[in-house]
N, C-alpha and C positions, 0 to 999 in steps of 0.2 A: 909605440903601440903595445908591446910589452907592459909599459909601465898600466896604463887603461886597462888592460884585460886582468893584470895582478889585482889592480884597484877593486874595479868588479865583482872576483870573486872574493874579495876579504869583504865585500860589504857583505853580502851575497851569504857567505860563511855567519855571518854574525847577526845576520836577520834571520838565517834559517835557522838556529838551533833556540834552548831554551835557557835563559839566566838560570843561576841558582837561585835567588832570589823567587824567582814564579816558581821552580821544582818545587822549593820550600815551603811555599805556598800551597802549593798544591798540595802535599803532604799532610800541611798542617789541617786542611779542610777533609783529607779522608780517614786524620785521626778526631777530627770529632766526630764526623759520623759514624766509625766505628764504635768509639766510645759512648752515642745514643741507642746504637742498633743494638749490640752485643747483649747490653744487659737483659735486653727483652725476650732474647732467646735464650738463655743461660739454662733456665729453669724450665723449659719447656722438654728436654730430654727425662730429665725425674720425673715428672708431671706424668708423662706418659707411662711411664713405667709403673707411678703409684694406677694410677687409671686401669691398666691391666693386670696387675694386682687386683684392683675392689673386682673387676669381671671376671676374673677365675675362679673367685673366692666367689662370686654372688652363682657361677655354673655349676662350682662344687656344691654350693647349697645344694641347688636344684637335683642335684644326681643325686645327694644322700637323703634327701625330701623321698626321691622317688624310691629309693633303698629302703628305707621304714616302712613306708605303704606296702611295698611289698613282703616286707620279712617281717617287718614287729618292732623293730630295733635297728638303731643306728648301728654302723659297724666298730668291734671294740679298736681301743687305742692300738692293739694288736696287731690286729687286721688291718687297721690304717685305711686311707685311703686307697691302696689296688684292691681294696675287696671291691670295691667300685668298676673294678676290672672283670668283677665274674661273671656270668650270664644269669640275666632275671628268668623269672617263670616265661618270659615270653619269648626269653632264649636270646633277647640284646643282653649286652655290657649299657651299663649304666656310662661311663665314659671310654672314650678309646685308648687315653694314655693318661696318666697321672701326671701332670708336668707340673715341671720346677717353674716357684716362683721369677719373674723379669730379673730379680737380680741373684739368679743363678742359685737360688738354696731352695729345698722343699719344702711345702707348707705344712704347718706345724698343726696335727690334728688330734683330738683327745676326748675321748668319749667314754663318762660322763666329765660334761663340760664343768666349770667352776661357775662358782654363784649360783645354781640351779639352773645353767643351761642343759640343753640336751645335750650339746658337743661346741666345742672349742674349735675353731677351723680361722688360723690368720696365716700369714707374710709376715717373717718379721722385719720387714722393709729394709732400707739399703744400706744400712750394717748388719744385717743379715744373724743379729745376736736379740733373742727375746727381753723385749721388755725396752726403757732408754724412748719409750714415746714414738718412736717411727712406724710402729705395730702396724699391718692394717688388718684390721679383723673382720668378722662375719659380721657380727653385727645381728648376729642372733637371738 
């Protein structure tokens, strides 16, 4: 009787768990599907970041648009962007806070702009050093 019940559970043992063989298996099918999935998300964190870049930079516009109409003049390179801070004639701030570009540096503003812009106003995107092609500018 002993012998049958030992029997039993060594079968019992060895149906219930998993070969290595299938673990490996297994493995092997959730490193391909990592390897299709991952890449398609990779670039979707930058993305984002360049993306909120162009909408700061296109708000900024709009607040130093509204800065001229009322003053005359864009604000100098001086003044920078918190003179967008000050209150208009009608007693608002053009914006509430100045913020730093998504990757963590201030955008870069310069008034009178180069090439015959009014004003210069970019990101210098995610090396965070002007110029090197990752710019993102106004587009002014």
């Amino acid at each position: 009787m002993k012998e049958m019940n030992m029997k039993r559970r060594m079968e019992r043992s060895a149906v219930a768990g998993f070969t290595l063989i299938e673990l490996l298996l297994v493995m092997v099918i959730l490193a391909i599907l990592a390897a299709v999935v991952v890449p398609k998300f990779t670039g979707r964190a930058l993305q984002a970041k360049i993306t909120a870049a162009q909408t700061d930079v296109s708000n900024l516009k709009v607040a130093l648009d509204a800065y001229e109409i009322d003053n005359g003049s864009y604000p100098t390179t001086e003044q920078g962007l918190a003179q967008l801070l000050n209150a208009s004639a009608s007693g608002h701030a053009y914006i509430d806070k100045v913020p730093p570009d998504p990757f963590g540096n201030a955008y870069v503003y310069r008034c009178p702009g180069t090439n015959g812009k009014d004003y210069d106003l970019f990101s210098c995107g995610p090396d965070g050093v002007e110029g090197g092609g990752d710019d993102i500018p106004n587009d002014h």
